[in-house]
C-alpha positions in Angstrom: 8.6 -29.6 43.7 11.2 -32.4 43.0 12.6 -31.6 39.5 11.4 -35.0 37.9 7.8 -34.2 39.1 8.3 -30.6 37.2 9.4 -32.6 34.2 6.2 -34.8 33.8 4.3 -32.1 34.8 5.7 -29.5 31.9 5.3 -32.8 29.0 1.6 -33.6 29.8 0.7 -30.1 29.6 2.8 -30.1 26.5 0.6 -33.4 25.2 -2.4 -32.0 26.4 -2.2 -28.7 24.5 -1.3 -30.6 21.3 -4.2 -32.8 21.9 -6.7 -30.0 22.0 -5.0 -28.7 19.0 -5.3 -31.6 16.9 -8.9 -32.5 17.9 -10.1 -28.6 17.2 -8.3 -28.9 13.7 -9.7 -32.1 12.9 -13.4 -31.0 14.5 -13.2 -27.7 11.9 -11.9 -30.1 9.2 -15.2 -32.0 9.8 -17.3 -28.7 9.1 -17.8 -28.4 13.1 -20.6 -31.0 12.7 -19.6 -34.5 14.7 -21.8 -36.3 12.4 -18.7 -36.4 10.0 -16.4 -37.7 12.4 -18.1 -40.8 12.6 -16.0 -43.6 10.9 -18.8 -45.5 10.4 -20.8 -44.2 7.5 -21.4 -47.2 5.4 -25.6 -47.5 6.5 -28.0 -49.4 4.9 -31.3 -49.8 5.5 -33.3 -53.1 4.2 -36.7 -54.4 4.3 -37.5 -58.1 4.7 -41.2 -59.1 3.0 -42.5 -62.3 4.1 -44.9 -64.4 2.8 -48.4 -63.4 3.6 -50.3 -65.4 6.7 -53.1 -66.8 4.6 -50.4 -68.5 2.8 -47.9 -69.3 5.1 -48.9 -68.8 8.9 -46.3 -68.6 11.8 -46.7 -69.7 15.0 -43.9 -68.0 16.9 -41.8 -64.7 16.4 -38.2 -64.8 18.2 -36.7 -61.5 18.0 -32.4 -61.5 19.4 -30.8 -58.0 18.8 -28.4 -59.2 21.8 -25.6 -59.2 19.8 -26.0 -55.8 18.2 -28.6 -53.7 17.0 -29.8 -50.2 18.3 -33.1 -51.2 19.9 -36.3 -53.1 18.4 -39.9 -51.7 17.8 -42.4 -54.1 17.3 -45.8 -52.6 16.0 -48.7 -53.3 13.3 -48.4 -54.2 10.0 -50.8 -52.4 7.0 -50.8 -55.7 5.5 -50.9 -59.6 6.0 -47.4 -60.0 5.5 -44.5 -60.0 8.3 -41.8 -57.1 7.9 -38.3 -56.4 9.0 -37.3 -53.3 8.6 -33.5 -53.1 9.9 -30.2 -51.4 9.5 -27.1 -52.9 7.9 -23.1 -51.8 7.9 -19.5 -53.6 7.7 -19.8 -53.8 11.5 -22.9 -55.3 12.0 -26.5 -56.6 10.9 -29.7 -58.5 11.1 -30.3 -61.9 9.9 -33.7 -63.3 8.8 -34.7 -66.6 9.2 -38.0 -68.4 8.5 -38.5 -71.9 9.4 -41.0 -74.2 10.5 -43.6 -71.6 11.4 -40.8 -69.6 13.0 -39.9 -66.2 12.7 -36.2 -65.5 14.1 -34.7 -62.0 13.8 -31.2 -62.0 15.1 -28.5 -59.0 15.1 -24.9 -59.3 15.0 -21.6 -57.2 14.9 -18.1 -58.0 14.7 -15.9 -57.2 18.0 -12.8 -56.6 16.2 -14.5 -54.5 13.6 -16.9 -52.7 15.7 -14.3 -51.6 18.5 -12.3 -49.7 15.7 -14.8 -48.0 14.8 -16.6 -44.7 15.6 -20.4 -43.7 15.4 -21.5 -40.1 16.2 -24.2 -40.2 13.9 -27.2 -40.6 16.5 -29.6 -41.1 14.2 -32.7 -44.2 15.2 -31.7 -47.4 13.5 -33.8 -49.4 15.6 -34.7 -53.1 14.0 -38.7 -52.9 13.2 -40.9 -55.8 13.2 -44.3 -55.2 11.9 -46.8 -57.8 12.6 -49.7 -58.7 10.7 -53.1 -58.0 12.0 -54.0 -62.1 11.8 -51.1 -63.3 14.1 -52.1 -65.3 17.1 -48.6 -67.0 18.0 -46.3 -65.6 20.5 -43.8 -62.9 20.7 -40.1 -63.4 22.4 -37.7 -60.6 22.5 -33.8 -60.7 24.1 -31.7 -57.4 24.1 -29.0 -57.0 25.7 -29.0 -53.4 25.6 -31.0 -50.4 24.0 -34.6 -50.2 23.8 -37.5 -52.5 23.7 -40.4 -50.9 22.4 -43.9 -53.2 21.6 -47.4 -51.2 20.9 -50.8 -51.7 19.3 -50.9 -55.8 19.0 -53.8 -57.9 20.1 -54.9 -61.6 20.1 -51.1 -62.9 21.0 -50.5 -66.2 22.8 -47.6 -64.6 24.6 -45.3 -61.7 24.9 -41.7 -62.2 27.1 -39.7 -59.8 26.8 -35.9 -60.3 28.6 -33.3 -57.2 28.6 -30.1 -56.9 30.2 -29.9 -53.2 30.1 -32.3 -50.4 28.6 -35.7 -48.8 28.6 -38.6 -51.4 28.2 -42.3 -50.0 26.7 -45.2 -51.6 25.9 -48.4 -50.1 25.2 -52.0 -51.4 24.2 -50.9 -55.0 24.2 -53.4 -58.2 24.8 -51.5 -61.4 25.7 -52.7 -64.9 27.2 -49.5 -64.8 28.8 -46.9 -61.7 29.5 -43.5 -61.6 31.1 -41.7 -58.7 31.3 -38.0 -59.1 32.8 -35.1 -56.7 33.3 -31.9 -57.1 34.6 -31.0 -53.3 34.8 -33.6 -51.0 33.4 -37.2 -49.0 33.7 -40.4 -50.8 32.5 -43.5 -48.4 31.1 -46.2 -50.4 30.9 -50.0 -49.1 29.5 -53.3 -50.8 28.5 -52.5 -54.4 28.3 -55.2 -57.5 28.9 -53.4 -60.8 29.7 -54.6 -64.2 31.9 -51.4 -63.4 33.3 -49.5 -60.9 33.8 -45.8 -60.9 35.1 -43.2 -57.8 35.6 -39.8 -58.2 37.3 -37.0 -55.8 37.7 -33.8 -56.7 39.4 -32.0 -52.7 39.3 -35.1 -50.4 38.2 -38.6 -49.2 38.3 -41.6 -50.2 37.2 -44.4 -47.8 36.1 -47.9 -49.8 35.3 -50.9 -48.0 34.1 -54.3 -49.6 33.2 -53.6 -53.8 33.4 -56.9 -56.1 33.2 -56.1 -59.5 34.2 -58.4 -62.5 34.1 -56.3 -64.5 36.8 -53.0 -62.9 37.9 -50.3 -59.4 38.3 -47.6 -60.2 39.9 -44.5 -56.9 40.2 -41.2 -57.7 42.0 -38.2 -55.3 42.0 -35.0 -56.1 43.5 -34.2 -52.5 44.1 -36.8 -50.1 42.2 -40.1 -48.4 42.6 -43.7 -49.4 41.7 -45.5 -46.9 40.3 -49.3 -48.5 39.5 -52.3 -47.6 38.9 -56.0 -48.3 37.5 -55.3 -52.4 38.1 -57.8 -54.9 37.7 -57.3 -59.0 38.1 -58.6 -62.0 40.5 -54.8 -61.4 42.4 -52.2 -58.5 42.4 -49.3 -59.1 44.2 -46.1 -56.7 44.3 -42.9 -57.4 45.7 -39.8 -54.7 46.5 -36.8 -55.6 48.4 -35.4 -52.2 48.4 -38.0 -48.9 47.0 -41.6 -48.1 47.7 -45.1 -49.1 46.5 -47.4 -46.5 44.9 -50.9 -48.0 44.1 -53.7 -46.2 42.8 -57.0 -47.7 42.7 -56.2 -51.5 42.6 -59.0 -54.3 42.0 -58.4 -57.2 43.2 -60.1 -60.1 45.6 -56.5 -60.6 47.1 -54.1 -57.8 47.1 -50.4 -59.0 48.3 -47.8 -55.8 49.3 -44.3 -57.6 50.5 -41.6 -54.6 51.0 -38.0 -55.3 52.8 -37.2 -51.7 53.3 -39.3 -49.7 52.0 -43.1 -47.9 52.1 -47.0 -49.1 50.6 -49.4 -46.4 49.8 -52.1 -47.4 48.1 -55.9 -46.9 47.8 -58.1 -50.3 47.0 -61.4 -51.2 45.4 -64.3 -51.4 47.5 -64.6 -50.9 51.6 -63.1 -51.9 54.4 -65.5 -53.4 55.2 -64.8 -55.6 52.2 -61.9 -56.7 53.0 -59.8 -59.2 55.9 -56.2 -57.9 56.1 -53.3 -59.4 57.3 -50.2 -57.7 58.7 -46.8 -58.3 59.6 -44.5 -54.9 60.0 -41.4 -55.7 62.1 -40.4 -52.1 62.3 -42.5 -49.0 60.8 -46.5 -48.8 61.4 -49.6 -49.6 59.3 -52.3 -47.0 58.8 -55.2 -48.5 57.7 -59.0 -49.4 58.7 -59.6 -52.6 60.8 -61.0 -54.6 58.1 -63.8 -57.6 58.9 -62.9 -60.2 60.1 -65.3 -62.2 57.3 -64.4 -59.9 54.4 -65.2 -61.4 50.9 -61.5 -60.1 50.0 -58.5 -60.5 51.4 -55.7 -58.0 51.8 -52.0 -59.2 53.0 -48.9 -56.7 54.1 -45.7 -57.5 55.1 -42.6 -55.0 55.8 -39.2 -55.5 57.4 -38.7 -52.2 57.7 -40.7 -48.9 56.6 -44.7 -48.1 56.7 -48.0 -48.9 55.0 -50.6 -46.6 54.4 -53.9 -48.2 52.9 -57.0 -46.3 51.6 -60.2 -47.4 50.4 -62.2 -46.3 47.6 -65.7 -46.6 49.0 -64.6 -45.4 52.6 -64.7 -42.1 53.4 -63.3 -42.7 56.7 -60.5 -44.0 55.6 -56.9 -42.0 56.0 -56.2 -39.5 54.2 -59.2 -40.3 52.2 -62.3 -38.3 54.0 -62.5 -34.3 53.4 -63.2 -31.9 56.7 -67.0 -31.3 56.5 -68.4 -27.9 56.0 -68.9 -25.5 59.2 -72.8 -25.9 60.1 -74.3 -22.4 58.8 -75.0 -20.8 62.6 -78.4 -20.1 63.5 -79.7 -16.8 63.3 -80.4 -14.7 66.2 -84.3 -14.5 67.9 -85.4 -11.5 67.1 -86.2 -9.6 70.4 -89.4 -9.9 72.4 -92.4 -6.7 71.4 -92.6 -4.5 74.1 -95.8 -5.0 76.3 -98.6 -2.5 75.5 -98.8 0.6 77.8 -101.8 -0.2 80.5 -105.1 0.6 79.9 -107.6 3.3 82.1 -109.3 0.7 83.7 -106.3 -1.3 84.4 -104.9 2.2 85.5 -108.4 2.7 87.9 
């Protein structure tokens, strides 16, 4: 080994052991609990009371932790009165502003401040909005990161809901109108009622359970999964360029599957019967009953590349969908013949 190499070698050993040293001294300093390493530790949490609906009514709720913030939860209020529960420090916080009928909850930090400074304190500080029972307007949320998290709200105009990067839930949610985008992130989905109901994911999955839709659900991922099921609406159409397409009892007069590279399974409402389908696979192969050629619903597939397998609720023919009978119970055996009675004396004479 050249003796400059051996040098550099021997001094970031030498730096390395001090390191270790320094950061198990200052680790027992902090009572072994990383909490009290954190250099932030000025928290505070505040509530924002708004003026009750009957008084003042809103028409439109605008909530922006894109600039900071830890996630956002946005769930009923006990009362008629909007409230922002948030968290507050030297580094960052969350401004209120009321105008107009408009709602606007907005985080922010400071870059210079916030990159000096160190947070092991992992404790939820999530922004909450709690929305009155009475609201009727719409919903927006941006994030750039963290969580999104919207449950138990009915009677809204609209719900959007557009995040860079982070987990997006909603549960027991009825919307006119619901868009649900992602840039990078997973979507859970539950219960929701909407006229229309629209989920896209450019880099993650989505996982929909229980959607009722008076017109429209319409799923694209760029490169994710669709995990569905129990979906009701006029038209359902999903969309994957790269991942696979689980489906589990979809209801629907035209059901739309469009997969790049990728796979369909999915089991439909109704018969085949029922149903006209349509199917383009340029490489793979489509399992699946012939349909009628005037079925009252319509089913279309298209692949590029990967398969399709299609059940059918009502059809027990279907693949994968009919159960191998019972063996027929075999007949018992004839019981064998009497023997003939010995002959009689006259017969004998």
């Amino acid at each position: 080994m050249p003796k400059a190499r051996k040098v550099a070698l021997i001094i970031a050993t030498a730096l390395v052991i001090v390191g270790t040293v320094i950061a198990l001294e200052s680790y027992a300093a902090a009572g072994f609990n990383p909490v009290n390493l954190s250099t932030v530790n000025d928290w505070e949490q505040t509530t924002n009371t708004l003026t009750p609906e009957s008084q003042a009514p809103h028409t439109s709720l605008v909530v922006d932790i894109g600039g900071g913030g830890y996630g956002v939860r946005i769930e009923p209020s006990e009362n008629d009165s909007f409230e922002v529960v948030s968290w507050l420090n030297s580094a960052q916080g969350v401004e209120v502003s009321d105008k107009g009928g408009m709602l606007t909850v907005k985080g922010y930090y400071k870059q210079v401040i916030q990159l000096m400074k160190i947070d092991l304190d992992f404790q939820d500080r999530s922004t909450v909005v709690k929305v009155p029972a009475s609201y009727t307007g719409s919903i927006t949320v941006e994030s750039g990161s963290g969580s999104v998290d919207v449950s138990r709200l009915e009677g809204l105009s609209s719900l959007s809901v557009n995040m860079s990067s982070g987990h997006t839930t909603v549960t027991r949610v009825a919307a006119a109108e619901m868009s649900l985008c992602a840039t990078s992130g997973k979507m859970d989905v539950s219960d929701i009622q909407a006229n229309n109901v629209k989920m896209f994911a450019s880099s993650g999955g989505i996982n929909l359970a229980t959607a009722a839709a008076t017109q429209s659900i319409k799923l694209e991922t760029g490169s994710g999964n669709h995990q569905v099921s129990t979906l009701s609406a006029p038209r359902v159409a999903m969309r994957a360029t790269s991942g696979s397409i689980d489906a589990i009892s979809v209801d629907a007069t035209d059901v739309r599957f469009d997969v790049t590279s990728g796979k369909v399974n999915a089991s439909l409402a109704g018969s085949a019967t029922d149903y006209t389908i349509e199917s383009s696979i340029t490489s793979g192969h489509l399992s699946a009953p012939q349909g009628s050629a005037n079925g009252s619903r319509h089913l279309s597939i298209r692949i590029i590349s990967g398969y399709a397998n299609i059940m059918f609720n009502d059809s027990p023919g279907a693949p994968n969908m009919s159960t191998p009978g019972s063996p027929e119970t075999p007949a018992a055996p004839s019981a064998p013949a009497a023997p003939a009675p010995p002959p009689t004396a006259a017969a004998q004479s």
